[in-house]
N, C-alpha and C positions, 0 to 999 in steps of 0.2 A: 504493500500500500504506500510504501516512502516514499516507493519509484514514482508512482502515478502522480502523488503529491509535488512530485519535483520536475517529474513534467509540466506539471499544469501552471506552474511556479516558472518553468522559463517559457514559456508562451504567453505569459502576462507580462514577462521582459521584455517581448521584443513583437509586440504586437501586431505590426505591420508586415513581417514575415510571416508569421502565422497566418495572418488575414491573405495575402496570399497564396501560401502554401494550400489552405482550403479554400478557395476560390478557383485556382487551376483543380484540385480535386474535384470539385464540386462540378465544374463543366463538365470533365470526363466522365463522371459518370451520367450526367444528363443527356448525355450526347450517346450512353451507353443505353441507358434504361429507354431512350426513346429510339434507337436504332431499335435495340427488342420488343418494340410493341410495336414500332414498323414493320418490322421484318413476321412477326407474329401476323398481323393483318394482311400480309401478302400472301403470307402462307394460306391463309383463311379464302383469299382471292381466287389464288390458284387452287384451292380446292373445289371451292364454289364449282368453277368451272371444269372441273375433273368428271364430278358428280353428272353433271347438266351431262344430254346425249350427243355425243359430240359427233359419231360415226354416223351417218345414215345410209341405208343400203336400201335399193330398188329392186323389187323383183320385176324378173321380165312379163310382160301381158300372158305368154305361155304356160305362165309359173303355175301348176295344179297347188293346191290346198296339204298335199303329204309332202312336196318338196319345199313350200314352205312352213311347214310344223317339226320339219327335218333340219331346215337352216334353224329356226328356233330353238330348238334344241340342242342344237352342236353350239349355240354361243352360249348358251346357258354354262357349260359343259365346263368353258375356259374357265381356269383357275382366276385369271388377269381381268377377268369380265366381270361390270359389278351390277347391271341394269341392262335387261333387255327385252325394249319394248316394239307389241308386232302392230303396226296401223294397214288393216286392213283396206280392204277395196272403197267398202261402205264411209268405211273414217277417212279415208282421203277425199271418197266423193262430200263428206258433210264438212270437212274441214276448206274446200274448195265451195263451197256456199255459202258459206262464213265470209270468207274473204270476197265473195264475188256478188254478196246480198243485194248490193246495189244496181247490179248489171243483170238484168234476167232476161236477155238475149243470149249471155254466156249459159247463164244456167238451162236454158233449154238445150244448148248443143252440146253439154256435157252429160254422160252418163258414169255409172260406176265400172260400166264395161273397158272402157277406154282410161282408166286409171290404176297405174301400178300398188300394188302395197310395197308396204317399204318395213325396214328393221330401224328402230334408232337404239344404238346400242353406247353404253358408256364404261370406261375403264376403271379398275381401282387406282391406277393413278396415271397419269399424263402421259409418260414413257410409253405405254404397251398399248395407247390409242394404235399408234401406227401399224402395231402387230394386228391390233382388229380390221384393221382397213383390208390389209395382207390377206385374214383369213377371210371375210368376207367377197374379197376381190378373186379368191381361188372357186368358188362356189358357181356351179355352172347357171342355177336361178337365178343369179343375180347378176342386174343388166347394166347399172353404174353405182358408186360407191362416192359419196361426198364424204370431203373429210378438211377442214378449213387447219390443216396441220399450220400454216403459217398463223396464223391467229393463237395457234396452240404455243407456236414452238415462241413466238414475239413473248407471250407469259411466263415463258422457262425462262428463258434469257432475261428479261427485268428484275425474277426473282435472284439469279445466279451473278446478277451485275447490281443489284441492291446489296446483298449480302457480302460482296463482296468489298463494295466500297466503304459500306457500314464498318467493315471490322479493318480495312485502312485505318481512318476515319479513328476509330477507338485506337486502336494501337499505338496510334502516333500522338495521341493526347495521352494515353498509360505512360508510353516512355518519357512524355514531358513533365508529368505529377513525379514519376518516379524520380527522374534527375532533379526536380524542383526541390523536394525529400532532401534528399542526398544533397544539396547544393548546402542549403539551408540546415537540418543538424551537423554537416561539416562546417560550415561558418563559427556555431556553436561550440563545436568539440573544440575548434582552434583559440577561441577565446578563453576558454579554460582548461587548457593545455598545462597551465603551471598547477591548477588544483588540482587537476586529474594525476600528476608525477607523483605531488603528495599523497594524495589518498592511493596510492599504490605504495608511495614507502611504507604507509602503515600500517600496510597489509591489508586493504580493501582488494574483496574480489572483483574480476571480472565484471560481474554480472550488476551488482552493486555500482559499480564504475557506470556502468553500458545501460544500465535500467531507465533511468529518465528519459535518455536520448531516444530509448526504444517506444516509450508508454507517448513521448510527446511524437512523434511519427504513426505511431497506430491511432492515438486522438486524430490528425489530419486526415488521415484515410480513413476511420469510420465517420466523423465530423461530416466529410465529404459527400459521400455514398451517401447519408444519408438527407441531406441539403439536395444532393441531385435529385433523390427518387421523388422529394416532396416537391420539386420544380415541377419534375415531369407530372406527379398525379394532379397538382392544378390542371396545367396543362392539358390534361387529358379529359380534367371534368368537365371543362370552357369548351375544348373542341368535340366531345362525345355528342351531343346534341345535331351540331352540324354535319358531322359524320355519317351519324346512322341517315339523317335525310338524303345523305349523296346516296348511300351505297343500299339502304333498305335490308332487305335482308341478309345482301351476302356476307354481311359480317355481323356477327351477335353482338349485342352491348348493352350497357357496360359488360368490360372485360370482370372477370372471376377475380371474386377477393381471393383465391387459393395462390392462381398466379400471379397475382400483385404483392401478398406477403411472401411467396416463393423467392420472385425478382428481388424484393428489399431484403430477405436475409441474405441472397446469393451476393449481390453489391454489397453487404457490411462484410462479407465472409472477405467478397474479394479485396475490397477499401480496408480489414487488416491484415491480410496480407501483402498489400503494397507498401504500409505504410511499416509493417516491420523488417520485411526483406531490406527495404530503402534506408532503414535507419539503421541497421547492418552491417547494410555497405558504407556508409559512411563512419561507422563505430569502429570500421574490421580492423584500424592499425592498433586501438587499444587491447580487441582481445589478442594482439598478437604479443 
């Protein structure tokens, strides 16, 4: 408890370092807990549309009734298949009166005879759409095969080029909390340089020696973490309203208090261990 006491004791010394020191913390990880709730809603995006039937398959006008209860059944069958649904003759002819209510010239010239049914089949995830294309496109009943893979593959790549700049992004604000750390209780260590020689003639441990330096670094790092998470949940409370009206249902909200105390303990875990690693490295020539 000395330690922590003597942490908290030079961070009232030199207040403006401090105030720093958790303010650069405190970005990184706002910039962290909101890349993860981005990156969380993209995923929710892209699943949205995983779900939805992406494939649709046409059968030819020739198609009898057993060879399409046959292709029905073989996609049933795929492990990688997660929805498959059969629009018959009738449901294309009623789905085409729908759309054409207004024009009953058309609707006289159309019948159910002259309209194909079709499969709209959808994947358990994104990847194995194009294997459905594949195995529907081998099936001799069926006469073309939509599949808007560009529109699919545009949502892989935003998610894969999100994530990826996201944790840029984080990393490069990590390593500047961390050196910021480090810059700052070595400032510290150096100014008491002559007290630290002493309390080693008199036979002070290690640990004793290195404990404040370490308690005032893990303060910054939890301090931090948890200044960012309370950024970000405002944040989130302001923007959750406008949110759900962009996007409706393909994202649920609010997010889960399970996953938002998850995030805040994962960010205190991570904010102390930056902040003791950091004070560490900067302690390392006393425990030597």
């Amino acid at each position: 408890m000395s330690s922590v006491h003597s942490g908290l004791a030079n961070i009232r010394r030199s207040p403006y370092q401090s105030l720093l020191a958790v303010l650069l913390i405190s970005i990184t990880f706002f910039v962290a807990h909101a890349f993860a709730l981005t990156l969380l809603g993209a995923e929710h995006i892209l699943r949205f549309f995983e779900t939805r039937p992406q494939v649709i398959a046409f059968f030819s006008l020739q198609a009898n009734d057993t060879e399409v209860k046959t292709a029905v059944e073989t996609m049933q069958q795929r492990s990688y298949v997660k929805e498959v649904r059969l629009v018959s003759k009738l449901d294309a002819l009623e789905l085409y009166r729908k759309d054409n209510q207004d024009n009953p010239l058309l609707l006289e010239l159309v019948t159910a005879d002259i309209l194909p049914a079709s499969l709209e089949v959808s994947a358990n995830s994104i990847d194995a759409l194009a294997t459905v294309k594949s195995d529907l496109e081998a099936m001799n009943s069926i006469e073309e095969v939509v599949f808007q893979d560009d529109v699919v593959s545009s949502l892989s790549q935003w998610t894969a080029s999100l994530r990826l700049i996201g944790l840029s992004v984080v990393g490069v604000l990590t390593l500047a909390s961390f050196l910021t750390i480090v810059i700052i209780i070595g400032m510290k260590v150096v100014t008491k340089k002559n007290a630290i020689n002493i309390m080693k003639i008199i036979g002070a441990t290690n640990w004793y020696i290195i404990g404040p330096f370490v308690s005032e670094g893990v303060f910054y790092g939890i301090t931090g973490s948890l200044i960012g998470f309370g950024l970000v949940y405002v944040l989130m409370l302001y923007l959750t309203p406008w949110i759900k009206g962009f996007l409706g249902d393909i994202i649920v909200l609010p997010v889960e208090w399970q996953y938002l105390a998850m995030q805040a303990g994962a960010g205190v875990v991570i904010g102390w261990i930056l902040g003791f690693m950091a004070s560490l490295v900067a302690v390392r020539r006393m425990i030597r």
